[in-house]
SEDRENBA-235379 format. One record per residue: y negated, x negated, z of N, C-alpha, C in turn; residue number from 1. Coordinates in Angstrom, 3 decimals, padded with zeros to 6 digits. Layout:
<atoms>
+----------+----------+----------+----------+----------+----------+----------+----------+----------+-----+
!      n.v !      n.u !      n.w !     ca.v !     ca.u !     ca.w !      c.v !      c.u !      c.w !   k !
+----------+----------+----------+----------+----------+----------+----------+----------+----------+-----+
!        Y !        X !        Z !        Y !        X !        Z !        Y !        X !        Z ! NUM !
...
+----------+----------+----------+----------+----------+----------+----------+----------+----------+-----+
</atoms>
This chain:
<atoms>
+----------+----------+----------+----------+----------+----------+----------+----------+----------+-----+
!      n.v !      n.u !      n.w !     ca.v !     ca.u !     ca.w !      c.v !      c.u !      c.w !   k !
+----------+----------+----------+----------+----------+----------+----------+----------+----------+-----+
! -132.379 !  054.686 ! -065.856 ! -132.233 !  053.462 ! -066.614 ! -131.222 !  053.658 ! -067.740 !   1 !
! -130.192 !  054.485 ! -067.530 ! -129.395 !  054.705 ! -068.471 ! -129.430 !  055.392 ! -069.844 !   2 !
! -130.385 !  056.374 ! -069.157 ! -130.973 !  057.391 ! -070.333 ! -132.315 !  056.411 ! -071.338 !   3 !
! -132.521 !  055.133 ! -070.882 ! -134.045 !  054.450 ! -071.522 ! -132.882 !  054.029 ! -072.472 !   4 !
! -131.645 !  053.289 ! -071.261 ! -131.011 !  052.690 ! -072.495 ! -130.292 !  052.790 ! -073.583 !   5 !
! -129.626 !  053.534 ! -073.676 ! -128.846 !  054.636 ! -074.360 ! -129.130 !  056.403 ! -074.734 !   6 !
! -130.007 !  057.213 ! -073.792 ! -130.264 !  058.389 ! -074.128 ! -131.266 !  058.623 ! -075.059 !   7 !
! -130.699 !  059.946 ! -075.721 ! -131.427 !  060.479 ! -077.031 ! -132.367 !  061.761 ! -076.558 !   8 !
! -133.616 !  061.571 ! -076.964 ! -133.707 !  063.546 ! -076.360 ! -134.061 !  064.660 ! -077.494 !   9 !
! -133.565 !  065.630 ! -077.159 ! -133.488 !  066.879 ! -078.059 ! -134.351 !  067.498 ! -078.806 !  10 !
! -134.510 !  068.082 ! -079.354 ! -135.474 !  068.768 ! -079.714 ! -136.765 !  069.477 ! -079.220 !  11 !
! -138.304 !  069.314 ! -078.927 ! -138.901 !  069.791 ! -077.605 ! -139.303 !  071.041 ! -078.094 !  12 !
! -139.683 !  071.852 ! -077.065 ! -140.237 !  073.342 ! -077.064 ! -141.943 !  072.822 ! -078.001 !  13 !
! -142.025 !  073.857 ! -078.699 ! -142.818 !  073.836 ! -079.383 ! -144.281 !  074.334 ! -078.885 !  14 !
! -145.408 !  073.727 ! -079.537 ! -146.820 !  073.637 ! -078.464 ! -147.201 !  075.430 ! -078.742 !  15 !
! -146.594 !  076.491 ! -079.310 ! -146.847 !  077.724 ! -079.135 ! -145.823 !  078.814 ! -078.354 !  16 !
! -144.919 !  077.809 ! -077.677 ! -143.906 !  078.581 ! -076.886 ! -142.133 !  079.423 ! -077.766 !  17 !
! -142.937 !  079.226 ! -079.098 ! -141.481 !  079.553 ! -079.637 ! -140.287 !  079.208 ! -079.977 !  18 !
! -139.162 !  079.561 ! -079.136 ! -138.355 !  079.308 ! -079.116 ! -137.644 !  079.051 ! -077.619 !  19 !
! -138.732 !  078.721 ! -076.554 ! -138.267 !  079.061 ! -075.214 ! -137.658 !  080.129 ! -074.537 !  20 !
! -137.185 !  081.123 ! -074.921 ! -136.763 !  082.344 ! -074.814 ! -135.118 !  081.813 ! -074.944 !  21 !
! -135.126 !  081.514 ! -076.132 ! -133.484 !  080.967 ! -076.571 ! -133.170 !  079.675 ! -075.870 !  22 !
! -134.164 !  078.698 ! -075.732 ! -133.790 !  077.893 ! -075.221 ! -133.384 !  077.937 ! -073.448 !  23 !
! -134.253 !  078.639 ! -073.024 ! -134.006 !  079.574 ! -071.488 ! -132.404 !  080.191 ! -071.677 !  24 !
! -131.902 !  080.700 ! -072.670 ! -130.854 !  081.535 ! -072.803 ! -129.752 !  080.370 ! -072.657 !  25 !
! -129.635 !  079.168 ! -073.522 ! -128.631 !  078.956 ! -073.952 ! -128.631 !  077.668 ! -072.772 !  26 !
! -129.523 !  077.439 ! -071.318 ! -129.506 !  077.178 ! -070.068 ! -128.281 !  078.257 ! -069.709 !  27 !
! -128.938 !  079.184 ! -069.527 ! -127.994 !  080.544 ! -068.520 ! -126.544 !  080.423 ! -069.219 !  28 !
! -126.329 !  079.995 ! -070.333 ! -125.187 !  080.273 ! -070.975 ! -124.371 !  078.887 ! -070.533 !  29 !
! -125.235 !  078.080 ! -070.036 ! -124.728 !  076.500 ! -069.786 ! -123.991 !  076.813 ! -068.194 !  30 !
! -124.402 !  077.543 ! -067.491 ! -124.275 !  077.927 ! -065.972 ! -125.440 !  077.773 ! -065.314 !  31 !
! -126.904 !  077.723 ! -065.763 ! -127.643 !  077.023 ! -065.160 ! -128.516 !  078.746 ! -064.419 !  32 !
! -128.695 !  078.808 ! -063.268 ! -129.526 !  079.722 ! -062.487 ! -131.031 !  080.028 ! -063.288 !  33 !
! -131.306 !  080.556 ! -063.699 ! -132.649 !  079.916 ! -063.999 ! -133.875 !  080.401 ! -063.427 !  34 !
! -133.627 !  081.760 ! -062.433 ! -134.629 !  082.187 ! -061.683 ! -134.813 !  080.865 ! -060.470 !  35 !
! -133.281 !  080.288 ! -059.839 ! -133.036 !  079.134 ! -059.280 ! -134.013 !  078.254 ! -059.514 !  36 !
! -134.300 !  077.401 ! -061.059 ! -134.806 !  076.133 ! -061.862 ! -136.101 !  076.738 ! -061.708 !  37 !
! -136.052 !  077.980 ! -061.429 ! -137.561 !  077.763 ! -061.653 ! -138.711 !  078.104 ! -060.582 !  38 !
! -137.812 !  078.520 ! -059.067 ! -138.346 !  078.552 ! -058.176 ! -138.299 !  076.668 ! -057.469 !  39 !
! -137.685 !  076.067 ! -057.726 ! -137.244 !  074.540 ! -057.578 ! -138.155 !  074.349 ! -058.538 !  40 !
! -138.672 !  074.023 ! -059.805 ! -139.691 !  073.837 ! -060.169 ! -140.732 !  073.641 ! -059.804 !  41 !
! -141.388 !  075.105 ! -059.151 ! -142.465 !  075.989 ! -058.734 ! -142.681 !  074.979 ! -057.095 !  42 !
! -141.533 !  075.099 ! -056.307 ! -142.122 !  074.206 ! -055.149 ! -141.993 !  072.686 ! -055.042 !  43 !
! -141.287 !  072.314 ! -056.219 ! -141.147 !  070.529 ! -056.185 ! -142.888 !  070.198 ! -056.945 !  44 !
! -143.580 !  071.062 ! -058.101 ! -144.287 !  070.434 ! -058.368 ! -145.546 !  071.305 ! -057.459 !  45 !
! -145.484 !  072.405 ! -056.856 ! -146.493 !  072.333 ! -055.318 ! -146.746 !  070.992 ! -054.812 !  46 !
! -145.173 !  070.980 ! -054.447 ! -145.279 !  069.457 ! -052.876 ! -145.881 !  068.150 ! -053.827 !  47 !
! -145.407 !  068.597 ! -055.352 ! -146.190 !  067.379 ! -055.879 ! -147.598 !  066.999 ! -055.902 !  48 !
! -148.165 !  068.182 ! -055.654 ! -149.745 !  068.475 ! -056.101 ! -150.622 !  068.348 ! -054.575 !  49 !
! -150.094 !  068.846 ! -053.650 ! -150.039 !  068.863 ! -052.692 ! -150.296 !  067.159 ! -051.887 !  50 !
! -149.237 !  066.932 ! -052.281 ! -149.076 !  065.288 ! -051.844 ! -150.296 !  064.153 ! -052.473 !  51 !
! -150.084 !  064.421 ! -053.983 ! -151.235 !  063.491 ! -054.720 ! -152.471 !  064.074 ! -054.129 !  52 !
! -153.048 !  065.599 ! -053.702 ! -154.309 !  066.026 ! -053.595 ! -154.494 !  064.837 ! -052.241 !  53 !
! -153.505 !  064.940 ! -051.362 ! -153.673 !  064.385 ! -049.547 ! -154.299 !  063.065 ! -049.847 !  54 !
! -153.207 !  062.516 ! -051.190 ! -153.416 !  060.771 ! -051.283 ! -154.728 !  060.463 ! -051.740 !  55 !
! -155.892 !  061.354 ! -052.682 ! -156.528 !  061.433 ! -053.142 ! -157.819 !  061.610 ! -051.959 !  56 !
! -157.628 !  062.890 ! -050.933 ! -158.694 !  062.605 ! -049.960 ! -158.810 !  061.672 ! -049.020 !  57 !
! -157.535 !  060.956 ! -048.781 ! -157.544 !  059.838 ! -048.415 ! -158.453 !  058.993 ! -048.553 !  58 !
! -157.981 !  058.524 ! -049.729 ! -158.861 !  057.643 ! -050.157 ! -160.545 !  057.834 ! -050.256 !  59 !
! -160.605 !  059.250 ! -050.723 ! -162.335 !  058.876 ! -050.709 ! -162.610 !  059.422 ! -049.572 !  60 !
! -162.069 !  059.313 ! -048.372 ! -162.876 !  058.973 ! -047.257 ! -162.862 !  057.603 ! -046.888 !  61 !
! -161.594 !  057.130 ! -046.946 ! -161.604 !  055.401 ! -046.839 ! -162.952 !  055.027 ! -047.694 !  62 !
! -163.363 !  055.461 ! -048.283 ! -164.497 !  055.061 ! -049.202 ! -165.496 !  055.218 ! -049.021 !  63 !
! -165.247 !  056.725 ! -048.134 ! -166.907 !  057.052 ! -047.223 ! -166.788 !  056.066 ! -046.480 !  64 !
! -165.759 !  055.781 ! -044.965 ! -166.104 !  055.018 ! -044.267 ! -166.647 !  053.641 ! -044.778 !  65 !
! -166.501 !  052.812 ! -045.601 ! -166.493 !  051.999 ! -045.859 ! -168.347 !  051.574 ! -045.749 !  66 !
! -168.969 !  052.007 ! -045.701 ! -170.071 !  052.053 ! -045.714 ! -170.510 !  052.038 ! -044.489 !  67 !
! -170.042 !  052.558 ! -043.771 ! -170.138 !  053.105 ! -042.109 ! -170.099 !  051.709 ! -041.756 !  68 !
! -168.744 !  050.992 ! -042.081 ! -168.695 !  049.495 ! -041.226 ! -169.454 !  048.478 ! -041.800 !  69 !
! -169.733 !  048.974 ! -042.861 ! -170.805 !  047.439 ! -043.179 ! -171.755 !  047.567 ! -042.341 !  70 !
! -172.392 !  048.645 ! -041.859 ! -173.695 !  048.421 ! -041.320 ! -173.830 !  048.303 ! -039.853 !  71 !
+----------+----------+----------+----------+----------+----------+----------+----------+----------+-----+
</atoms>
């Protein structure tokens, strides 16, 4: 909420990748791990994909059944 209300954001990585190299760098230079950020990445947006796929078969079986009880 703070960042809607007041935060600015930076400059973004560009749609051909240049400049992510430096921008990766001047992370590591911040203290930031980045083999770390990017294994945390790698399994937060798994469990993300993961989770929406579950919520997703969910539902279209709720959708198969649904047919089942009308009749």
């Amino acid at each position: 909420m703070a960042f809607a209300d007041h935060g600015e954001l930076g400059d973004k990585l560009s749609e051909n990748g240049r400049g992510a190299e430096e921008t990766l760098v001047q992370f590591a230079r911040s203290g930031i791990d980045i083999d770390t950020l990017g294994d945390q990445l790698q399994k937060n947006g798994a469990k993300a994909f993961v989770k929406s796929w579950s919520d997703l078969m969910e539902v279209i079986s709720s959708k198969c059944a649904e047919p089942k009880k009308a009749s």
